[in-house]
N, C-alpha and C positions, 0 to 999 in steps of 0.2 A: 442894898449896896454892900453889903458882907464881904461877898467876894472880890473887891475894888481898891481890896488893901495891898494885895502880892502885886498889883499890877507897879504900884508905884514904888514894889521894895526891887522889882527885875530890873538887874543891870546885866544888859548884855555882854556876854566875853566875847561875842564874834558879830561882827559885822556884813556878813555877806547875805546879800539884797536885802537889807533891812532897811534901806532907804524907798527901794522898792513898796515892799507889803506897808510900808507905814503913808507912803505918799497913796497906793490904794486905796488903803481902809480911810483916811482922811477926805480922798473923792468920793467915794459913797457915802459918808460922813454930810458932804457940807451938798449932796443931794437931795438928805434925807432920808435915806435908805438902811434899812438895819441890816446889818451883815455880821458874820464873825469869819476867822479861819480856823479850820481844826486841822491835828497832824503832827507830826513830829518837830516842826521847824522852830516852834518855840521854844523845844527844849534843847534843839543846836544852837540858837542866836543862844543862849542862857550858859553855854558852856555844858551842858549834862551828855546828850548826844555828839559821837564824832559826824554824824550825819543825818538830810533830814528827809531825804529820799523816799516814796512811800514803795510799793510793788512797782506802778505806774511810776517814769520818771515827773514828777510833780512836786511842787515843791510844799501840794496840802491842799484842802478843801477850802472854799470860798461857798459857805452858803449866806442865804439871801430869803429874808422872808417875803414870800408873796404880796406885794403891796400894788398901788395902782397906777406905780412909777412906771413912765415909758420906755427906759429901759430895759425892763421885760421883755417886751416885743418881738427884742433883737433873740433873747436866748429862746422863746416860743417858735417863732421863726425857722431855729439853727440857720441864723444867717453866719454866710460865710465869713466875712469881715466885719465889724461895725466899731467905730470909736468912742470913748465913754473918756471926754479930754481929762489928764494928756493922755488917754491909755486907747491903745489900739489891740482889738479881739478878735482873735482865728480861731476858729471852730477846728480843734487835733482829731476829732475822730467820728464825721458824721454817721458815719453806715451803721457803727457800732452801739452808739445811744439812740438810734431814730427812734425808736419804739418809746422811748422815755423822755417824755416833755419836759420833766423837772431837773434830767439829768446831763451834762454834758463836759468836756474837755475842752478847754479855751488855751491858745498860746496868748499870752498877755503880755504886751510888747509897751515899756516906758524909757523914753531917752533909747540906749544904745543896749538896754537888756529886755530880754524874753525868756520869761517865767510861764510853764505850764501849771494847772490847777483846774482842778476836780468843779465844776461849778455847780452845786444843790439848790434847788426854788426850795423852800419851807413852805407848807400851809399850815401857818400858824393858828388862824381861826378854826377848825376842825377838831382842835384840842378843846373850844372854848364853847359854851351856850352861846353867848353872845361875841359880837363882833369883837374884835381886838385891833387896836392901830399899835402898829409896829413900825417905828420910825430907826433915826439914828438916837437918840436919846436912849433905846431900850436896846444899846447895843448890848451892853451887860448879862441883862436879864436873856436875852436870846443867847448869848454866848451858856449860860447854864440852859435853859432848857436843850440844847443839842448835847451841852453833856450830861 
C-alpha cells in the first residue's frame, strides 16, 4: 500500500467529468471487478496538463483484469450496445480491433455525458505460477503492475 499515499494528497484543480470516471470506477468497484485508468487525464483533473486527450479522441485507458465476471462476455462478444448500470457501452470501432479480443473502443454513456475509452482485458494470471484472484480490493496493486 506504498503507493496509496499520493492518492489521498490529489486535490483536483479541474473538475471536468470527474464525476464521471469516479461514478465508474466505483461501479466496477462494488462488482468486484479490478480495474484502473491509464492516461493523461489524471494529470488534467490535477491541474499539470492543459489537456487530457490521447492520439485517439479518448479520454484514457480503462483496463480490466481477466476475472470470471459476466461482464466480460459483453467485451469477448464486441457487442454492440450493452449496459453495465448506470453506464451504457457502444462499441467506437468494430472492424478496427476485431482481430484483438482483449482490445477495444467503447463510447460510455452516464446521465447526459459520453466518454470514449480505450478498453484493455489484462491476463493477470500468465504473469504468475499459480492462479491469482484479482478482485476490486487489488485495485491498487493492478493500477502498478500496468505501470
Amino acid at each position: 500500500m506504498r503507493h496509496a499515499v499520493w492518492l489521498q494528497q490529489l486535490t483536483p484543480a479541474r473538475l471536468e467529468h470527474l464525476i464521471f470516471v469516479h461514478r465508474l470506477l466505483q461501479t466496477f468497484c462494488e462488482l468486484d471487478i479490478c480495474c484502473t485508468t491509464t492516461g493523461t487525464y489524471a494529470a488534467h483533473i490535477a491541474g499539470v496538463l492543459a489537456s487530457f486527450y490521447n492520439i485517439a479522441p479518448c479520454i484514457g485507458g480503462l483496463h480490466i483484469a481477466r476475472s470470471s465476471s459476466s461482464i466480460l462476455e459483453n467485451y469477448y462478444r464486441k457487442d454492440e450496445t450493452f449496459v453495465i448500470e448506470p453506464f451504457q457501452f457502444r462499441i467506437a470501432e468494430r472492424q478496427e480491433y476485431h482481430a484483438f479480443p482483449d482490445f477495444s473502443t467503447y463510447e460510455i454513456t452516464f446521465e447526459d455525458v459520453t466518454l470514449a475509452f480505450t478498453v484493455t482485458i489484462i491476463d493477470v494470471e500468465t504473469f504468475y505460477v499459480e492462479p491469482v484472484y484479482c478482485g476490486s480490493k487489488s485495485n491498487i496493486n493492478f493500477s502498478e503492475f500496468i505501470w
